[in-house]
PATITI-377808 format. One record per residue (C-alpha): residue in three letters; residue number from 1; x, y, z. Coordinates in pm, 1 decimal, always signed. Layout:
 code pos       xx       yy       zz
  ALA NUM        X        Y        Z
...
//
This chain:
 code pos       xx       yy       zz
  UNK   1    +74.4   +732.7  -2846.5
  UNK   2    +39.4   +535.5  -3161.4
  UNK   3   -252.7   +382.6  -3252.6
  UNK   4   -104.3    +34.1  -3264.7
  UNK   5   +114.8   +134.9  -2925.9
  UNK   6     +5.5    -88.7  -2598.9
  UNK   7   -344.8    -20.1  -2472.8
  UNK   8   -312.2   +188.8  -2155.7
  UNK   9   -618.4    +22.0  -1952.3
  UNK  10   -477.0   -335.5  -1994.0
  UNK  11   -331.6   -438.0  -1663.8
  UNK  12   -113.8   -705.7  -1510.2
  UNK  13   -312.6  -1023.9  -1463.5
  UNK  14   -444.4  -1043.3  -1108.4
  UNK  15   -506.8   -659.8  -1104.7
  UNK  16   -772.4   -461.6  -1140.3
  UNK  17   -910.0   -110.9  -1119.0
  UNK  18  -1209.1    -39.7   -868.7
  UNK  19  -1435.3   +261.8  -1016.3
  UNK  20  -1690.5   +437.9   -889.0
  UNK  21  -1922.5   +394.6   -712.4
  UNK  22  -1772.8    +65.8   -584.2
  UNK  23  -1430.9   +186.5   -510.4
  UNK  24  -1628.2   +418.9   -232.8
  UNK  25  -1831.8   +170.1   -112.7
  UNK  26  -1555.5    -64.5    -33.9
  UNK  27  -1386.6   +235.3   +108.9
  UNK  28  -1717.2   +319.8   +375.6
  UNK  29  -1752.1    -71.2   +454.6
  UNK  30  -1397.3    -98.8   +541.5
  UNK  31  -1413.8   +222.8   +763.5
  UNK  32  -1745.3    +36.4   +922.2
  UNK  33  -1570.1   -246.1  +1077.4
  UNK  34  -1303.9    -69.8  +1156.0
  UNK  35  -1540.0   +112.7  +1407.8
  UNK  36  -1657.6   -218.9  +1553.5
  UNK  37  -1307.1   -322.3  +1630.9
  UNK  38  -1260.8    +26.5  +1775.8
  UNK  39  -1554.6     -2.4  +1979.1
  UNK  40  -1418.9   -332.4  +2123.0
  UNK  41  -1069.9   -189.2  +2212.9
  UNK  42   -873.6   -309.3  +1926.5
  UNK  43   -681.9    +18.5  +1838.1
  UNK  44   -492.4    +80.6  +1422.6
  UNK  45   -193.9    +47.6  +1350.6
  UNK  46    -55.4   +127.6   +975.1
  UNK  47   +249.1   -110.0   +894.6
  UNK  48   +451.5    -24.5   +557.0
  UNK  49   +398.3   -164.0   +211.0
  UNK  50   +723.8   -262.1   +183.3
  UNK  51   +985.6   -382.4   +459.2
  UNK  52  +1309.5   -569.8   +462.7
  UNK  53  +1307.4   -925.5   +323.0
  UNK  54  +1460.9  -1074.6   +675.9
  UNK  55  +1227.5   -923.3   +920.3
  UNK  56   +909.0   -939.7   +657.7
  UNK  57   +955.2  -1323.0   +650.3
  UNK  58  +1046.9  -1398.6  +1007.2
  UNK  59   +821.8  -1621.8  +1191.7
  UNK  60   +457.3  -1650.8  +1038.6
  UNK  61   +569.1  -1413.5   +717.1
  UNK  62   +772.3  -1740.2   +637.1
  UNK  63   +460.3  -1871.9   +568.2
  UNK  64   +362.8  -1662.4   +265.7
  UNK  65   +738.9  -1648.7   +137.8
  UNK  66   +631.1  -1767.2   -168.4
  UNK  67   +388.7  -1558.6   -269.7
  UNK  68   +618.7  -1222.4   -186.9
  UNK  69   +698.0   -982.6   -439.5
  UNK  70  +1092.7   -887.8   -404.8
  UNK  71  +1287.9   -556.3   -480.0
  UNK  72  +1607.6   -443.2   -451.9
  UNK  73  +1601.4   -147.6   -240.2
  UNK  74  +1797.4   +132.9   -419.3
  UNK  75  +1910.4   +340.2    -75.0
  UNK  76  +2031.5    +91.7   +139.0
  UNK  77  +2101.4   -206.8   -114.6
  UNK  78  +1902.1   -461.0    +58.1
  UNK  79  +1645.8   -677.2    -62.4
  UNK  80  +1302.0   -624.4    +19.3
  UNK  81   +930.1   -753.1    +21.0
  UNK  82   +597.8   -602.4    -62.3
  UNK  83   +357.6   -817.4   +211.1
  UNK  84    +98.9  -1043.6   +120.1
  UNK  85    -73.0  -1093.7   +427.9
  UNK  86    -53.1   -846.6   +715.1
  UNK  87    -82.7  -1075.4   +991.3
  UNK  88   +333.5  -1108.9  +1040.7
  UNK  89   +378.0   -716.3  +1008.1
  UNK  90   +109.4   -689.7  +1297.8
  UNK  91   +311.8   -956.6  +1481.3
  UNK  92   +606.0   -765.0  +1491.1
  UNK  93   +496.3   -426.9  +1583.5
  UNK  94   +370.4   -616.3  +1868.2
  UNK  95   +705.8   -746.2  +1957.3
  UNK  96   +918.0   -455.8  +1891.3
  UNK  97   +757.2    -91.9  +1893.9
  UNK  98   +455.3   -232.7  +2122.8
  UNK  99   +672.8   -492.4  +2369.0
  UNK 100   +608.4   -243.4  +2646.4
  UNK 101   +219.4   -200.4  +2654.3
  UNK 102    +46.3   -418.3  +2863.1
  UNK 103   -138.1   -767.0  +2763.2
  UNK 104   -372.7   -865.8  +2587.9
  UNK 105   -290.9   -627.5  +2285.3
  UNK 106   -593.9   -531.6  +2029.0
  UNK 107   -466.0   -443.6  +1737.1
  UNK 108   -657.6   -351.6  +1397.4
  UNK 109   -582.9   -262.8  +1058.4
  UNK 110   -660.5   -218.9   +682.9
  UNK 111   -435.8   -188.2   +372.2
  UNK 112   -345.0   -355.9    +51.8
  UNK 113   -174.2   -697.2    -18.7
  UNK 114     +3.3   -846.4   -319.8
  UNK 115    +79.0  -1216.6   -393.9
  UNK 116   +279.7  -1368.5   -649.5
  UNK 117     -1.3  -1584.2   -772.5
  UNK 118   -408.1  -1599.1   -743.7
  UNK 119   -583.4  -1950.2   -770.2
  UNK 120   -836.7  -2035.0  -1019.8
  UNK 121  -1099.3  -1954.3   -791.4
  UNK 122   -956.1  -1607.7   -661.6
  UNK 123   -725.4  -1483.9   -963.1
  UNK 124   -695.3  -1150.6   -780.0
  UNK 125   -347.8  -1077.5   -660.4
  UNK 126   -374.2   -723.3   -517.0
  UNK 127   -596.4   -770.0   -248.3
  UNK 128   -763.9   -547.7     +9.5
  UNK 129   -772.4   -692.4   +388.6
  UNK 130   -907.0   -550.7   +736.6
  UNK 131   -820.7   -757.8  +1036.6
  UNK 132   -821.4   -754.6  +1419.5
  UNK 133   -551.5   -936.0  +1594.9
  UNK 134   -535.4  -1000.9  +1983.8
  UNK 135   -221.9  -1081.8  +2100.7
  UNK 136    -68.6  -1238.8  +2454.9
  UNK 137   -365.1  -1419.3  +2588.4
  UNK 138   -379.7  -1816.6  +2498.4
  UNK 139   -751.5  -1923.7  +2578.1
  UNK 140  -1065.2  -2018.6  +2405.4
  UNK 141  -1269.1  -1672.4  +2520.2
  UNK 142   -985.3  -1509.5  +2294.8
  UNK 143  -1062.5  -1697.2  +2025.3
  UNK 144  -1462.1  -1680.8  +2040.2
  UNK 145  -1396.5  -1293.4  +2095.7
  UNK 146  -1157.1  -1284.8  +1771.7
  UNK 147  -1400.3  -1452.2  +1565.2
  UNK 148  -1723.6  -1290.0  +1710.5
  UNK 149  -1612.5   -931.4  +1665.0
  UNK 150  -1540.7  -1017.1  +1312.1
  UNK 151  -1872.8  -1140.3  +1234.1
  UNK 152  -2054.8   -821.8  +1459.1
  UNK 153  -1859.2   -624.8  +1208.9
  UNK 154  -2008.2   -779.2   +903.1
  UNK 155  -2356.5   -752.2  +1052.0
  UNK 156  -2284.4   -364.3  +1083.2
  UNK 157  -2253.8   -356.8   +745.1
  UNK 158  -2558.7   -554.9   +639.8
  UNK 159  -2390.4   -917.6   +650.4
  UNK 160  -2604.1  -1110.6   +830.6
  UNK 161  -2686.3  -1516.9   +828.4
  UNK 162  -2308.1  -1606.3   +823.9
  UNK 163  -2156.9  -1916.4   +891.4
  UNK 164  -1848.2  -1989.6  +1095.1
  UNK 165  -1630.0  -2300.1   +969.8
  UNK 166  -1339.2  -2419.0  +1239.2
  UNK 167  -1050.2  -2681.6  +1157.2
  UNK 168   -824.3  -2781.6  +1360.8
  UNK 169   -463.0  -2778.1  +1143.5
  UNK 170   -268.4  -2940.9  +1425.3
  UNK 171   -485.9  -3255.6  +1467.8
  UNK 172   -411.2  -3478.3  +1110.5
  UNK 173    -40.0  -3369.7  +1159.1
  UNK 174    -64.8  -3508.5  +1538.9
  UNK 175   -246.0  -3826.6  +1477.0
  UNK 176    +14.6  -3865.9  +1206.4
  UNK 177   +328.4  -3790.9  +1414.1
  UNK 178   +133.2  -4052.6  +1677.5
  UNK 179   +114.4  -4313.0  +1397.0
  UNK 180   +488.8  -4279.8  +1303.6
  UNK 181   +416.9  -4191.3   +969.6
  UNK 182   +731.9  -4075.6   +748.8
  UNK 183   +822.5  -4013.9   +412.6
  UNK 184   +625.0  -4133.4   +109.3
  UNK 185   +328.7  -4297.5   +359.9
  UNK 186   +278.2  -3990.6   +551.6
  UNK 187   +276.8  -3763.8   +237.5
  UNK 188    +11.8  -4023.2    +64.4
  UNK 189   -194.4  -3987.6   +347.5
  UNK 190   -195.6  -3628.2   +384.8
  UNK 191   -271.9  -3572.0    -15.4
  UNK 192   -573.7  -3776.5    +17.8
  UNK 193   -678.1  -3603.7   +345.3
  UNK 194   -610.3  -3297.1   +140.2
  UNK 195   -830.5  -3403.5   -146.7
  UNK 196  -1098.5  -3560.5    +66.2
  UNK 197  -1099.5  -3845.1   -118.2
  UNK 198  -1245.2  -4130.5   +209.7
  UNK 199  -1161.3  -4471.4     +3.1
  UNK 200   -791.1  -4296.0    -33.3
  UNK 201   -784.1  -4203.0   +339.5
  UNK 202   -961.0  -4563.8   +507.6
  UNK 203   -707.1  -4764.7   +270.3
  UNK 204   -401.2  -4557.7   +425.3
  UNK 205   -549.7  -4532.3   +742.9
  UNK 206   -599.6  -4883.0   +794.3
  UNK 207   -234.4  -4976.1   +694.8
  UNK 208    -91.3  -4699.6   +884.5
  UNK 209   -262.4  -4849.3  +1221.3
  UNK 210   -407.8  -4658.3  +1547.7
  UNK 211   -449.7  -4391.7  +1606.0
  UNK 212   -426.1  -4269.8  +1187.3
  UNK 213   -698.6  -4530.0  +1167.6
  UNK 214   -901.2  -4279.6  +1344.0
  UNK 215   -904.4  -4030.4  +1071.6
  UNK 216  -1187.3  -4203.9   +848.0
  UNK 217  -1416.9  -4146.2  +1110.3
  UNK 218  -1325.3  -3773.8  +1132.3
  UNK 219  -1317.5  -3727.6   +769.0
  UNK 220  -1702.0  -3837.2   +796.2
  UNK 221  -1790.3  -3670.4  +1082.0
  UNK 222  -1700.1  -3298.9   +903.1
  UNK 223  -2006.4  -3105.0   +924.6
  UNK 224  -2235.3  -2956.8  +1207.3
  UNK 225  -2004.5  -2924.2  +1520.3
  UNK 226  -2235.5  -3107.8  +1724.8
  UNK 227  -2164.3  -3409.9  +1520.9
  UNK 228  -1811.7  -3378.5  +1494.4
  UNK 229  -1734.1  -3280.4  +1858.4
  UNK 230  -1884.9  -3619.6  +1978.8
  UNK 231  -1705.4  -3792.6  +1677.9
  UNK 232  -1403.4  -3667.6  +1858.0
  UNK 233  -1537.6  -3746.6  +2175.6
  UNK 234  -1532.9  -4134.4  +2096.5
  UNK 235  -1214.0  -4166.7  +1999.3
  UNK 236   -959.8  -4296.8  +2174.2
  UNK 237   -698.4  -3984.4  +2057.9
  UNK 238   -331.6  -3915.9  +2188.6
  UNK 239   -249.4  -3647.3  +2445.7
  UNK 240   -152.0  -3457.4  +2177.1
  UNK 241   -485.1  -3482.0  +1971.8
  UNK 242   -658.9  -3524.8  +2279.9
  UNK 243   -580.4  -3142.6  +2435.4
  UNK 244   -616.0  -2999.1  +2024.8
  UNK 245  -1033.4  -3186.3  +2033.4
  UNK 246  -1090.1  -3042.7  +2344.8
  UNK 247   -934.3  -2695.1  +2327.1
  UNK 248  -1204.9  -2711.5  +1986.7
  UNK 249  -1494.4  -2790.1  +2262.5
  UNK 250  -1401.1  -2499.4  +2511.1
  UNK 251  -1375.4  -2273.3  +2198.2
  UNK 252  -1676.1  -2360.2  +2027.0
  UNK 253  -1867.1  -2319.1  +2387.1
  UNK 254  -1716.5  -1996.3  +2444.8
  UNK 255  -1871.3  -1890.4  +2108.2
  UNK 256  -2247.1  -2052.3  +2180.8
  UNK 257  -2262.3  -1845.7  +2499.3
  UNK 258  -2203.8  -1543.8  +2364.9
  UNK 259  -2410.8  -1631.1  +1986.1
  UNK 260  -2624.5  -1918.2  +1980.5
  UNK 261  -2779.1  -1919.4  +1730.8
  UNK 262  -2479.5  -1869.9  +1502.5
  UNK 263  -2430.2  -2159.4  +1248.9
  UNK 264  -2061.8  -2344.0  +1299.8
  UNK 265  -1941.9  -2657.6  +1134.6
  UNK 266  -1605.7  -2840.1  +1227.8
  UNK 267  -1369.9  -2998.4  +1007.4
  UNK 268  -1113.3  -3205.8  +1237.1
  UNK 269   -886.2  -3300.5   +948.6
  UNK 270   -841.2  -2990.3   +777.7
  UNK 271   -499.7  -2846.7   +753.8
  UNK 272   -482.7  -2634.3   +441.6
  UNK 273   -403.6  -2286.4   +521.1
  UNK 274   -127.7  -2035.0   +572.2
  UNK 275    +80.9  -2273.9   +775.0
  UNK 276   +113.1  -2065.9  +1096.8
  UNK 277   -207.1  -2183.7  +1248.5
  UNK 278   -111.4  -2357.0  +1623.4
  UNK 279   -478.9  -2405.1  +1769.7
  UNK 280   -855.0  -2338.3  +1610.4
  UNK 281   -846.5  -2176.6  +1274.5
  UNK 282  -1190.9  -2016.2  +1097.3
  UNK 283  -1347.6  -1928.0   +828.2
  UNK 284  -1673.0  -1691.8   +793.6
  UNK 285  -1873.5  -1792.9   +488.2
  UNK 286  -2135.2  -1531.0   +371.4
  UNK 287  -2497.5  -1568.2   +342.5
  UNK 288  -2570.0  -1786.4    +14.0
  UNK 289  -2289.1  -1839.8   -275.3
  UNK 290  -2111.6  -1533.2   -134.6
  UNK 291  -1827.1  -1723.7    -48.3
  UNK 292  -1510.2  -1640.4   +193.5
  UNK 293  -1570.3  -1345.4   +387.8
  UNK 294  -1296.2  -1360.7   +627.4
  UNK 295   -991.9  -1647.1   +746.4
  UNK 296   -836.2  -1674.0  +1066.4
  UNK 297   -741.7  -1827.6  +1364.6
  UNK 298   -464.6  -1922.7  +1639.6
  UNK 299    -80.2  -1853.6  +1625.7
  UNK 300   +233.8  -1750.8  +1750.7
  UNK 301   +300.9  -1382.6  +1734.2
  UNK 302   +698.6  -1443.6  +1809.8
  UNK 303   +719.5  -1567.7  +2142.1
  UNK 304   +350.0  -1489.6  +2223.2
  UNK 305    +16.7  -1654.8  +2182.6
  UNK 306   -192.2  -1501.7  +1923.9
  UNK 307   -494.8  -1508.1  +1730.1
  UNK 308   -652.4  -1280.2  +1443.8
  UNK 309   -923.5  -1271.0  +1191.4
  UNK 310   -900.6  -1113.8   +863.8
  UNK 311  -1150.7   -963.8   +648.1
  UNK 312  -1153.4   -936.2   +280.5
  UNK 313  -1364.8   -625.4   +151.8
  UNK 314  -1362.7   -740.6   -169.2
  UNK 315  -1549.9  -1022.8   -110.4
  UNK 316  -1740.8   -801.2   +140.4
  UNK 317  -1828.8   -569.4   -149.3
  UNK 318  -2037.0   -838.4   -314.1
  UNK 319  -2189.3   -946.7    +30.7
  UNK 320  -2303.4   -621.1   +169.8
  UNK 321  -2681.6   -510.6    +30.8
  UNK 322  -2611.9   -185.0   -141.2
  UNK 323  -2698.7   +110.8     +7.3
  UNK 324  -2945.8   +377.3    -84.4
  UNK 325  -2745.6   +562.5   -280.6
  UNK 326  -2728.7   +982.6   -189.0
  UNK 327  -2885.5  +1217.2   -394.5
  UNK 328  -2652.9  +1388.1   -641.9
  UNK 329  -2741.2  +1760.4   -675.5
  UNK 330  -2658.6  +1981.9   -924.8
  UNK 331  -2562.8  +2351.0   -743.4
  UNK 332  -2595.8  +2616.7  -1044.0
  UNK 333  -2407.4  +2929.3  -1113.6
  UNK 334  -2622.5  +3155.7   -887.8
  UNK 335  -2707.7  +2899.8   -638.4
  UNK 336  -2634.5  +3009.4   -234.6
  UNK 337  -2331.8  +2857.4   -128.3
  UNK 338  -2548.6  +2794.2   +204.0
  UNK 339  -2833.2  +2590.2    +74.7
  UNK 340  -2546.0  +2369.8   -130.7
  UNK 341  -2395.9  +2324.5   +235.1
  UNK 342  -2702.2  +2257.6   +389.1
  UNK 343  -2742.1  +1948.3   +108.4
  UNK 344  -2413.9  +1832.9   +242.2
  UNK 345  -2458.5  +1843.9   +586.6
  UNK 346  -2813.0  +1621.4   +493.6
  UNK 347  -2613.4  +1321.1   +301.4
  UNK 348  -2622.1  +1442.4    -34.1
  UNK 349  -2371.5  +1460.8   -236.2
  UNK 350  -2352.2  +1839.0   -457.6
  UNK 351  -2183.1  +1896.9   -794.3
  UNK 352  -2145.5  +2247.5   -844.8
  UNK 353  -2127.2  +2430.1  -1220.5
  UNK 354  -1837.1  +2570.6  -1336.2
  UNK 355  -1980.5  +2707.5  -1644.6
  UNK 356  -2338.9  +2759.2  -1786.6
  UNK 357  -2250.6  +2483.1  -2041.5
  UNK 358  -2265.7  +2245.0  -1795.6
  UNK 359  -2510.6  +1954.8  -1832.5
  UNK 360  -2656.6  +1835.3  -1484.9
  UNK 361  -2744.4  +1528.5  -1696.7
  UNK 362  -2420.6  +1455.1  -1852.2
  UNK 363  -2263.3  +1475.5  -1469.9
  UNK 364  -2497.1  +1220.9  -1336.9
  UNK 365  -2716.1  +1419.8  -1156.4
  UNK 366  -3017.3  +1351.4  -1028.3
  UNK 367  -3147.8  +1658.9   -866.7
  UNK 368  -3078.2  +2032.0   -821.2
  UNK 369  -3097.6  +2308.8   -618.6
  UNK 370  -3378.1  +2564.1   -671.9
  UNK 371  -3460.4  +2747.8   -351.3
  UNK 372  -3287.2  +2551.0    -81.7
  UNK 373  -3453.3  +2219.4   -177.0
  UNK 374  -3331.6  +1912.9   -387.5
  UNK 375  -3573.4  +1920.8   -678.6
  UNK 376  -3581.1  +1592.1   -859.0
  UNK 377  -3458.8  +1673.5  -1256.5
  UNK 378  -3765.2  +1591.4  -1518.1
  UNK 379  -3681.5  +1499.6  -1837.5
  UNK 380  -3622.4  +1790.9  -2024.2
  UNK 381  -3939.2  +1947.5  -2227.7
  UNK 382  -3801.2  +2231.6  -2411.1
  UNK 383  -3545.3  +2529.9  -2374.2
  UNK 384  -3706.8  +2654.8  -2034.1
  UNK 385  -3629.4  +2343.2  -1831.3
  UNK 386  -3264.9  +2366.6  -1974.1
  UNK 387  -3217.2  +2697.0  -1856.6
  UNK 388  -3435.4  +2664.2  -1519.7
  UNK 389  -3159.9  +2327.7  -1413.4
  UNK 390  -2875.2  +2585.3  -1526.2
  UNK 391  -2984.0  +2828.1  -1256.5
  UNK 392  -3076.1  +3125.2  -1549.8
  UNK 393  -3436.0  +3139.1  -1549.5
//
C-alpha cells in the first residue's frame, strides 16, 4: 500500500476495535449473566444479524426503524435490515418458531447491534447487548422478576450498589389524551416535559386544565419512589392514569419483597425511550458515574404481554472490578507437555515456544515452567537466566 494510501486502522465513526485483554473480559462477563438467566429458566436463543426489512420492523422493530442499517439482499432481491435492538427479533421467535411451547416463555440472548446514529453521550454505533425477555404473563411479579434477575446478574459479576430507575411512558401521554390536548399545545407540552424544564410545564399545564394540571406536581415529585408513589397517590388521576400509578405500586412492591434494600427512584412523567414501552419501563444505573447498565421494561410481544431487560457489556466492561488476571506461563522447548496441562487445568494461561529465539518477555509472560511449577521470571542478570527461561540450561 502506498505510503500516502488510507490508513488501515481508521474506522467508521461509531466503531471501534476491542483488544486484548478487554475484548475477553467482555466476552467472560457476558457468558456470566448468561448463566444467571440460565439458572432462572430463561433458555438462548441466537436470532440472525440480518433479516427481511418487513418482518425486522413489524411491531416493536418499528420502533428503531430509524436507526436500521438497509441492504439489498443479492439472492432473493429483497431489502433487508441489520437489527439494532434485539428485543423485536426475540418477539418474533416467540410468535412464530416458539407459538407452541407453553407460557410464560424465558428467553435469553447476546449478540451485536448496529444503529444508524450514536448520541453525543454514547457515539458508539456497534453495540454489544445481553438480555432476558419473559413473554405471555402480564403482572407486576413479571416485571420485578425481569428486572431483579438482571441486576443478580450484574452482582455475579462484581456489580454491586446499583440503582433501579422506573418511568412510567404511558402516564404524560394519558393525562394528555385526558386533557384533550392536540396539535401544537400537546406537542409544547410534551417538549417541555421532555426537557424538564417546570416553569415550561406549570405555564402549559395550567392553561391546558385538569387533569394536565397535575403534571407539575409529578414533575417535582421525580425522585425516591416513596415520594413519588404518594405524589401519585393524591392526585385525583383518570382511569386511565389511575390503573398505569397503581400497576407502578404493585410493581415496585413486588420488587421490595424480594430486594429491599435495593435503591429505586420513579419518574411519572418520563416517556423518552424506544417507543414500545406499554406499562413500567427501567433503567439500572451502576455504582458511581458508571452510568447505564441496562434499559428495559413492559411491551407487547405481537399479540402477547411482554417484558425484557437488556444489558449492555460495554458499559458493563467499565463497571465490573477487574479480575485477577491469570498467570501467563512461558512452556519451553523441552518442557513436559503434562506439567503445561496441569497449568491449564489450574487457571493459567501457557504460551508455548516455537523456537529457542523466543523471548518469554517479548510475549508477555510472566512466569515459566521449570519442573512442574510456575516460576515467577526475574529480571534477567546475565546469559544464564536467558538460557535457564528458554528451557536450555
Amino acid at each position: 500500500m502506498p505510503a500516502d494510501g488510507p490508513n488501515p486502522a481508521l474506522l467508521p465513526a461509531g466503531l471501534n476495535d476491542l483488544l486484548p485483554p478487554d475484548a475477553a473480559r467482555e466476552a467472560a462477563l457476558v457468558e456470566a449473566m448468561l448463566a444467571v438467566f440460565a439458572a432462572h429458566g430463561y433458555e438462548r436463543v441466537k436470532p440472525p444479524l440480518l433479516e427481511f426489512e418487513t418482518g425486522l420492523l413489524a411491531g416493536s422493530g418499528a420502533a428503531v426503524a430509524e436507526q436500521t442499517f438497509r441492504l439489498m439482499d443479492p439472492v432473493s432481491q429483497r431489502m433487508m435490515g441489520l437489527r439494532a435492538d434485539t428485543t423485536p427479533q426475540v418477539a418474533r421467535i416467540a410468535a412464530t418458531r416458539l407459538r407452541h411451547l407453553a407460557r410464560p416463555l424465558r428467553l435469553s440472548y447476546s449478540g451485536q447491534v448496529l444503529r444508524v446514529r450514536g448520541t453525543q453521550l454514547a457515539p458508539e454505533r456497534q453495540l454489544p447487548q445481553a438480555g432476558i425477555e419473559l413473554i405471555g404473563h402480564d403482572s407486576p411479579a413479571a416485571d420485578a422478576e425481569v428486572a431483579l434477575v438482571g441486576i443478580e446478574a450484574l452482582a455475579r459479576i462484581g456489580v454491586t450498589g446499583v440503582g433501579l430507575d422506573i418511568t412510567l411512558p404511558a402516564m404524560s401521554p394519558a393525562l394528555l389524551d385526558a386533557a384533550g390536548l392536540t396539535g401544537e399545545d400537546r406537542d409544547a407540552l410534551a417538549f417541555a416535559l421532555d426537557r424538564k424544564d417546570a416553569a415550561a410545564v406549570t405555564r402549559l399545564a395550567i392553561a391546558a386544565g385538569p387533569p394536565a394540571h397535575f403534571l407539575p406536581e409529578l414533575l417535582a415529585a421525580t425522585g425516591p419512589a416513596d415520594a413519588a408513589l404518594a405524589a401519585l397517590e393524591r392526585c385525583a388521576l383518570p382511569p386511565a392514569a389511575r390503573a398505569i400509578a397503581d400497576n407502578a405500586a404493585a410493581v415496585i412492591a413486588a420488587i421490595r419483597r424480594r430486594a429491599p434494600g435495593l435503591r429505586i427512584t420513579l419518574d411519572p412523567v418520563e416517556f423518552r425511550g424506544l417507543g414500545y414501552h406499554t406499562g413500567v419501563a427501567y433503567t439500572v444505573y451502576g455504582p458511581g458515574r458508571t452510568g447505564e447498565l441496562a434499559k428495559g421494561g413492559r411491551y407487547r410481544s405481537g399479540e402477547e404481554p411482554a417484558t425484557g431487560l437488556t444489558l449492555y457489556p460495554d458499559a458493563v466492561l467499565r463497571a465490573a472490578p477487574r479480575a485477577p488476571e491469570p498467570l501467563r506461563v512461558f512452556v519451553p522447548l523441552d518442557a513436559e507437555a503434562d506439567d503445561a496441562a496441569a497449568l491449564r487445568a489450574a487457571g493459567h494461561v501457557t504460551i508455548a515456544a516455537l523456537s529457542a529465539a523466543d523471548d518469554p518477555r517479548a510475549l508477555r509472560c510472566t512466569h515459566f515452567l521449570r519442573g512442574g511449577d510456575a516460576v515467577p521470571i526475574a529480571a534477567p542478570t546475565g546469559r544464564e537466566a536467558v538460557l535457564s527461561v528458554a528451557g536450555k540450561d
